[in-house]
C-alpha positions in Angstrom: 23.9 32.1 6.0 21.7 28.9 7.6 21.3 29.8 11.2 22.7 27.0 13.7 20.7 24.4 15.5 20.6 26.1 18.7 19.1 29.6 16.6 16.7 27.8 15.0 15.4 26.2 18.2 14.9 29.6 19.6 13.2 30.7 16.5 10.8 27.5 17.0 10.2 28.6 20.4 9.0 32.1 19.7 7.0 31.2 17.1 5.6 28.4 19.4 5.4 25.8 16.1 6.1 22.1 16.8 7.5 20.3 13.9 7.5 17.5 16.4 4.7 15.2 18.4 7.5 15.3 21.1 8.7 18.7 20.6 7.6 20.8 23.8 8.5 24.3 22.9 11.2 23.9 25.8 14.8 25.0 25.2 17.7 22.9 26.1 18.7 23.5 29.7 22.5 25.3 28.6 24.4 28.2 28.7 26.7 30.3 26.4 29.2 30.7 29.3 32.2 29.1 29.2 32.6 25.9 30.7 35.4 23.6 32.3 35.8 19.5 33.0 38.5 16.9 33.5 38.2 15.3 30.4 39.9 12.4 31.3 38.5 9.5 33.0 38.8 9.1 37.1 41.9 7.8 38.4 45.6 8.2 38.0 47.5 8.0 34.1 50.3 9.2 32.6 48.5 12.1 31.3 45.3 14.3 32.4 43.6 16.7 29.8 41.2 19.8 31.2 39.1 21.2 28.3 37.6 24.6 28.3 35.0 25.8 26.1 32.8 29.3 25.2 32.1 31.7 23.1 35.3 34.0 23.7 37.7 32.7 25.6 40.6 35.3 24.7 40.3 37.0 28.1 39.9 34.2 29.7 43.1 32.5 28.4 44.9 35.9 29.2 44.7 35.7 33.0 45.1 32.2 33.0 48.6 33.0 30.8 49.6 36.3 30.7 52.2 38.1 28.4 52.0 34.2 26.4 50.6 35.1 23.0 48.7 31.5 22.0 48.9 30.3 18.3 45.7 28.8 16.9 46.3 25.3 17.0 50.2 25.4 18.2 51.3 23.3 21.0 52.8 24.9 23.8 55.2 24.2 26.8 53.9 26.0 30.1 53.6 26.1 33.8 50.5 25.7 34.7 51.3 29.1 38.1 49.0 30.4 40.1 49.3 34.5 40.2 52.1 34.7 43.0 54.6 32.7 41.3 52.9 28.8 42.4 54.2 26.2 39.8 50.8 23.8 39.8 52.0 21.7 36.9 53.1 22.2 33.7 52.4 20.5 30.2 51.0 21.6 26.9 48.4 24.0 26.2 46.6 24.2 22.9 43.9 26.8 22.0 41.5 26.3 19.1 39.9 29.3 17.9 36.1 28.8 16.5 34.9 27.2 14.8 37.8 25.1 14.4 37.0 22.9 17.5 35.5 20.0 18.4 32.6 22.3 20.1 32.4 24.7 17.6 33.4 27.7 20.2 36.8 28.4 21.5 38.7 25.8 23.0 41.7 25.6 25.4 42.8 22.4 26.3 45.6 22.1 29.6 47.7 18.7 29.2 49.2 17.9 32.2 50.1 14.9 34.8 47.3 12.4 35.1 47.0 12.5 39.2 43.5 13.1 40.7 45.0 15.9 42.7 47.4 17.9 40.2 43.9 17.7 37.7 41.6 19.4 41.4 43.8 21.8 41.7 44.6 23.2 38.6 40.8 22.7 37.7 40.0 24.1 40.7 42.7 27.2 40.1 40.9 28.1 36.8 37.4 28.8 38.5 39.3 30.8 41.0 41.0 32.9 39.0 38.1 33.2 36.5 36.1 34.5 39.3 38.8 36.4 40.3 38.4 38.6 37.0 35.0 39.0 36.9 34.7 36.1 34.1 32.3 33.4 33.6 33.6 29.9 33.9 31.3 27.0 35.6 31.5 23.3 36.0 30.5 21.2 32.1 27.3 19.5 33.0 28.0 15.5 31.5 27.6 15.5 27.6 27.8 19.1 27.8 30.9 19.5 25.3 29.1 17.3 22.6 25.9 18.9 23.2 27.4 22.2 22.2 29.1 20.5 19.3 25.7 19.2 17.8 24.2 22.6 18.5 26.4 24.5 16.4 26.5 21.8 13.4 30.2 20.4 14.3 28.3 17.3 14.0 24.9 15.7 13.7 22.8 14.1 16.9 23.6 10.7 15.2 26.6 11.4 15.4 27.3 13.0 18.6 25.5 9.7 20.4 28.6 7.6 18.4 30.7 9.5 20.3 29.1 8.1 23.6 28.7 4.1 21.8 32.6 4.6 20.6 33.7 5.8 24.3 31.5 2.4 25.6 32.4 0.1 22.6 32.9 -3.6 24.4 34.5 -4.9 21.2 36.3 -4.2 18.1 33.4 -4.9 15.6 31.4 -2.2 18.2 34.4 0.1 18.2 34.9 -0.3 14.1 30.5 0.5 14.2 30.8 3.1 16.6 33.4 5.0 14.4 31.6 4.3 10.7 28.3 6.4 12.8 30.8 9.0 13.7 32.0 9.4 10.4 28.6 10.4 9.4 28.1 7.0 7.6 24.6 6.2 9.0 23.6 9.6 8.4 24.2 10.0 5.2 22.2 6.9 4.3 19.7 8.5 6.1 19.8 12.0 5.0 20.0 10.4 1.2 16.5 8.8 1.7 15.0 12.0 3.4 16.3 14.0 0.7 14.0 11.8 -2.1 11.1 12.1 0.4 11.1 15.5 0.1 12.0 16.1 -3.5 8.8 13.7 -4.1 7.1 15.9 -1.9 8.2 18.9 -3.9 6.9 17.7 -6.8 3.0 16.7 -5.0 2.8 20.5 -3.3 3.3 21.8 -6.6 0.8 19.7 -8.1 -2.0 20.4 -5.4 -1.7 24.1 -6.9 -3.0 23.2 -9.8 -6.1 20.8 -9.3 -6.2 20.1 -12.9 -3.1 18.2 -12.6 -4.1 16.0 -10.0 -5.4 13.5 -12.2 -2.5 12.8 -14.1 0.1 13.6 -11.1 0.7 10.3 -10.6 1.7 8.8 -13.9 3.3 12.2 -15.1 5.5 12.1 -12.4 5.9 8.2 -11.8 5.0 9.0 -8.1 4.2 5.6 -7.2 7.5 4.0 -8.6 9.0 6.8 -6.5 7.5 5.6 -3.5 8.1 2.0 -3.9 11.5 2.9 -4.2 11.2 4.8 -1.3 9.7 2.1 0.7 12.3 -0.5 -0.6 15.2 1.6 0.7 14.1 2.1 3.7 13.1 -1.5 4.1 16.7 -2.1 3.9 18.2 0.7 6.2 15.7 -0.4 8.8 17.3 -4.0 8.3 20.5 -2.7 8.4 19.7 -0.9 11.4 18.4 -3.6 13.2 21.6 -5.4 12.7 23.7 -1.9 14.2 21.5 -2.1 17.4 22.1 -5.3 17.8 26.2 -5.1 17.7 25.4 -2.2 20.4 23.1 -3.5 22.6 24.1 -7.4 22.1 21.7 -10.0 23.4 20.2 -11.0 27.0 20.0 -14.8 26.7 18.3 -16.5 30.5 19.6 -19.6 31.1 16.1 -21.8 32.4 15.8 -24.7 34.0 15.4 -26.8 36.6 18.4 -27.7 39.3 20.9 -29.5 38.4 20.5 -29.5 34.7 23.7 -27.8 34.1 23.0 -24.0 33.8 26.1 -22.8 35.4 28.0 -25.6 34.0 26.9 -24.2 30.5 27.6 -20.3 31.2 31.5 -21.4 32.4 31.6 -23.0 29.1 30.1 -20.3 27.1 32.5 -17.6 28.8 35.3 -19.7 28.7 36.1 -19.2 32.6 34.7 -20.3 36.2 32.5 -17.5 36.3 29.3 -19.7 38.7 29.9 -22.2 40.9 29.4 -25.8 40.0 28.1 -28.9 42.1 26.5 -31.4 42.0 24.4 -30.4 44.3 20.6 -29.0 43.3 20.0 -25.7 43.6 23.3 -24.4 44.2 22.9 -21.1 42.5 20.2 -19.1 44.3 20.8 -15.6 42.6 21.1 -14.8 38.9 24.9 -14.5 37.6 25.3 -12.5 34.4 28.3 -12.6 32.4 29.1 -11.2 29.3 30.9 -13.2 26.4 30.7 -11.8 22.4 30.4 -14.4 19.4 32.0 -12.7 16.4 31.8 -9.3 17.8 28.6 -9.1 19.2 27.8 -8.7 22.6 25.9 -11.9 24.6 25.0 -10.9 28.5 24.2 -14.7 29.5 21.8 -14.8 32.8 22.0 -17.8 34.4 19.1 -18.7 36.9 18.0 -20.5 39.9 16.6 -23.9 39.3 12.9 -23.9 38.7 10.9 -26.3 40.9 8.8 -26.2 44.0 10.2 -26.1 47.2 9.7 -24.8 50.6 13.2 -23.2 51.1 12.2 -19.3 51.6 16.1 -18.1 50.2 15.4 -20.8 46.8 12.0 -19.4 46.8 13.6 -15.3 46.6 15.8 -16.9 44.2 12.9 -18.6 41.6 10.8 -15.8 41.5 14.0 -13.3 40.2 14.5 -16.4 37.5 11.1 -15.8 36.7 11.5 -11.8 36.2 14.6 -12.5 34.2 12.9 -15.1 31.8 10.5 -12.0 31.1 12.6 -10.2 30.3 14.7 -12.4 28.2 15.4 -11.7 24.5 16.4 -15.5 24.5 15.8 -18.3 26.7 17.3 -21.3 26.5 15.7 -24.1 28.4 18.2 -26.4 29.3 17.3 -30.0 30.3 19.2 -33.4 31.0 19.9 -35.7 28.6 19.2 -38.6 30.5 15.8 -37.2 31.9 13.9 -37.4 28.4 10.2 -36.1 28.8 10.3 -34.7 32.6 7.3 -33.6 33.5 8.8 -30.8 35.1 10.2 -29.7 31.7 6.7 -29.5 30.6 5.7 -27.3 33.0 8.6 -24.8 32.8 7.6 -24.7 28.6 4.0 -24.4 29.0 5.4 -21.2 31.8 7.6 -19.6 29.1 6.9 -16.5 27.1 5.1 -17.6 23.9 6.5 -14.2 22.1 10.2 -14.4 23.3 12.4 -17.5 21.0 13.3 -20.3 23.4 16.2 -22.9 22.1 15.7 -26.1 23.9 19.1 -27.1 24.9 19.4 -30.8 26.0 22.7 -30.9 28.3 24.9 -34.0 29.1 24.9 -35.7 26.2 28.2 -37.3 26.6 26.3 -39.2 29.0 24.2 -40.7 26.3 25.1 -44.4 25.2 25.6 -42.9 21.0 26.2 -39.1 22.5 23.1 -38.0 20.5 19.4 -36.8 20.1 16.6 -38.6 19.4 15.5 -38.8 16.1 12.3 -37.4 17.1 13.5 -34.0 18.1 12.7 -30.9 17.0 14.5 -28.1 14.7 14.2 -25.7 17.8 16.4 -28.5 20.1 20.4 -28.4 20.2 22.2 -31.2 22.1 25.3 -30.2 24.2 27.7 -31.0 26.5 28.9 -28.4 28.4 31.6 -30.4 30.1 33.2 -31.8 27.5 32.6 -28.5 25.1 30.7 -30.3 22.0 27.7 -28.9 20.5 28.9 -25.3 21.6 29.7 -24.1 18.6 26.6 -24.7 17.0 24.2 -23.1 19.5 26.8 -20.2 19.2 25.8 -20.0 15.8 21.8 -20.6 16.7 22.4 -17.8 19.1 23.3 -15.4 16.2 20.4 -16.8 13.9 17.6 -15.9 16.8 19.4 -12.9 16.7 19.2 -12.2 12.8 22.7 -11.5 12.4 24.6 -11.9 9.3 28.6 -11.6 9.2 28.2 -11.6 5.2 25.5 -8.1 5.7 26.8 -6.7 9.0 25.7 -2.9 9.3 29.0 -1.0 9.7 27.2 1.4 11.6 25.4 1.1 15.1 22.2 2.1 15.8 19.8 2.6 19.2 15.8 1.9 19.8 15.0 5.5 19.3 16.6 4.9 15.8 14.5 1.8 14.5 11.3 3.5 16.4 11.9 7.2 14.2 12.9 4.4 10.6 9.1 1.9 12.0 7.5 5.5 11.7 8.6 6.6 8.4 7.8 3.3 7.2 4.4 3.4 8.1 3.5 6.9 6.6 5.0 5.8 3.5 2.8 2.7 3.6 -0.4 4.9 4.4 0.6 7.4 1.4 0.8 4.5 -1.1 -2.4 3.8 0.3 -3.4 7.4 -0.5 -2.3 6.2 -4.0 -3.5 3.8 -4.4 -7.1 5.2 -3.3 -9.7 5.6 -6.2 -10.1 9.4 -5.3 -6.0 10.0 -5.0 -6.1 12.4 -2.4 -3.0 13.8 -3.0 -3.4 16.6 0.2 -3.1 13.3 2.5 -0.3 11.7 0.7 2.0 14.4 0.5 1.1 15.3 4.4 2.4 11.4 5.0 5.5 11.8 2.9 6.2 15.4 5.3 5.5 13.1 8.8 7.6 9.8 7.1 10.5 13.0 6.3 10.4 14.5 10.2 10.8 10.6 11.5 14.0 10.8 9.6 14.7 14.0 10.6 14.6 13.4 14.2 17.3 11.0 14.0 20.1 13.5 12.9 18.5 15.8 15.2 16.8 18.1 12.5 13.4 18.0 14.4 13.8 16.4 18.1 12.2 16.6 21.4 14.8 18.5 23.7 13.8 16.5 26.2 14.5 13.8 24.0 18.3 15.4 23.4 18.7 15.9 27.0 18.3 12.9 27.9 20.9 11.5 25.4 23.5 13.9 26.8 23.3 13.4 30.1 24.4 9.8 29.8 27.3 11.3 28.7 30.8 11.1 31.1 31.6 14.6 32.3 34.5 16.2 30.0 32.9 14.9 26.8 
């Protein structure tokens, strides 16, 4: 029998190995005693669920429900009453006996009325009593029911941080992703791939046993067809990836410009409401306003600015600086200008200001002010002409928006992914490019390519949780809600 995640992490820790640069012999700050939450969100509804979890609950659920004899997986019609006779509420109860839960322990789940005070009081009823008794029961710390669900293999940590992205899904094509990573689909790509690294790796160990093999390893054994195959695969899940974070974490696009170029004008068009206020009047907007709008599923948080210029005004002043920060940290700037103010020098000043490394679309505004309503001929491949008054050119910078982007409706990864995920797949893909150069070496030292096919293996590893910092998985849980 394989012993569970949370064994072999005490196992780790006695034997004070680290399979991990970020492993830190620590042990995940939890507890085998049972636990309790509201596992519904704050605020009234039709329905409110409490979710218990441990070990053994059985005594537990006796005190709560005595002389009530609890099927496994039966619904059942009960008062929730206190000891003398007090109805609280009553709903359905349904146990879940491990490891056929959603934890992996024992589960009892208490269905009731959705009010904020019904959910305190029972809650509140079932530390009491449990106290009462002698019986351990504390508050869930937040993420603490999935955390116990990926220690004892109900699901993998790829899969456990889909249950957070499906809980915060802002769209259907995220919801649809969020689900495929919860089904285990971007795992088992991933697992797939780590699997060949280490039969590959299998086959080098056993050849440095026998040095007079060495020689012929490679071609024996078609090693470096392997590998390119290897490095070709994960070429493509790394692409594929990409694609997943982006339909998680979407795009920050600054608007830039200076006043009265039509910034605001542009983000009411883009989100289809009257999200900034418009006048004709420069430097109106003296904050940033961030609205976010999705183009074929994938999230866009638009940032529009202050106008950029000099000025004296210490509030406009406040208000350029935080356009500044923004444009740093932009993944996208557009730098809008007016259509009937062709080669402002300010303009040139606000390019030469831009970050060179971050794509800038120069969006020329107003052009339904133009005499022929279009650009020079002179203009560039990186320039878009617009009008966001009248709508036109919108849908093609939408669709500029989403090439900067590198996304692709026709290869859309049906999975989403996070940074930690592209940073563990950038890792494996360099040690597999330093093993082929190991390969590719004169001398073939095959002791230093089969250590780089075991580091490019734990990269993958880490991102199902196989070998991960637990500082690493703490953080990840406790951006959980509390009840999940």
């Amino acid at each position: 029998m394989q012993p569970s995640r949370h064994q072999r992490r005490v196992i780790l820790s006695a034997r004070k190995t680290c399979f991990n640069p970020l492993f830190d012999n620590t042990m995940i700050a939890s507890s085998t005693d049972p636990v309790i939450a509201i596992a519904t969100a704050p605020g009234r509804g039709g329905i409110g669920v409490i979710r218990l979890s441990g070990r053994s609950l059985a005594p537990l659920v006796q005190v709560l429900f005595p002389d009530q004899n609890l099927k496994d997986r039966h619904a059942h019609y009960l008062p929730f009453s206190t000891a003398d006779g007090e109805t609280l509420d009553a709903g359905i109860v349904l146990f879940f006996k491990a490891p056929h839960s959603y934890t992996g322990e024992d589960v009892l789940e208490l269905q009731g009325h959705g009010g904020p005070a019904v959910l305190r009081r029972v809650l509140n009823y079932c530390l009491t009593t449990a106290a009462a008794h002698g019986l351990p029961l504390r508050l869930a710390e937040p993420g603490e029911f999935t955390q116990r669900a990926f220690l004892n293999d109900r699901m993998d940590l790829a899969q456990a941080e889909a249950v957070a992205d499906l809980i915060n899904a802002s769209s259907e094509a995220a919801a649809r992703g969020a689900m495929a990573s919860l089904s285990g689909r971007f795992s088992g790509l991933v697992n797939a791939l780590a699997d060949r690294i280490v039969h590959l790796r299998m086959l080098v160990e056993a050849t440095l046993d026998f040095p007079e093999e060495e020689i012929d390893f490679l071609e024996k054994y078609q090693a470096r067809e392997r590998l390119d195959g290897l490095r070709a695969e994960l070429d493509h899940l790394l692409q594929q990836a990409r694609q997943g974070m982006i339909l998680r974490e979407g795009l920050h696009v600054v608007l830039a410009g200076q006043p009265n170029v039509g910034k605001s004008s542009l983000l009411n068009a883009l989100a289809g409401d009257d999200i900034a206020i418009v006048t004709p009047i420069a430097g109106t907007t003296r904050d940033k306003v961030v609205q976010q709008i999705h183009i074929e599923g994938v999230p866009l948080h638009i940032i529009d600015t202050a106008g950029l210029r000099q000025t004296d005004d210490t509030v406009e002043s406040i208000g350029i600086e935080r356009s500044w920060a923004e444009i740093a940290k932009a993944d996208v700037i557009l730098h809008l200008q007016d259509a009937r103010a062709s080669q402002d020098p300010l303009d040139s000043d606000i390019a030469r200001r831009l970050p060179a490394a971050t794509p800038v679309l120069n969006v020329i505004n107003k052009i339904d002010l133009l005499e022929n309503g279009a650009l020079p001929s002179d203009a560039t491949e990186n320039t878009l002409g617009v009008s966001a008054r009248t709508g036109a050119g919108l849908d093609a910078l939408r669709q500029r928006l989403l090439d900067i982007a590198g996304w692709s409706p026709g290869g859309e990864s049906p999975w989403l992914a996070r940074e930690r995920h592209l940073k563990a797949l950038e890792q494996a893909r360099e040690h597999l490019a330093l093993a082929d150069e190991h390969a590719s070496h004169t001398d073939q030292v095959l002791d230093l390519f089969a250590e780089e096919l075991r580091l490019a293996h734990e990269a993958l590893a880490s991102i199902t949780g196989e070998f991960t910092s637990d500082d690493l998985l703490g953080e990840i849980f406790s951006s959980f809600c509390i009840g999940k």
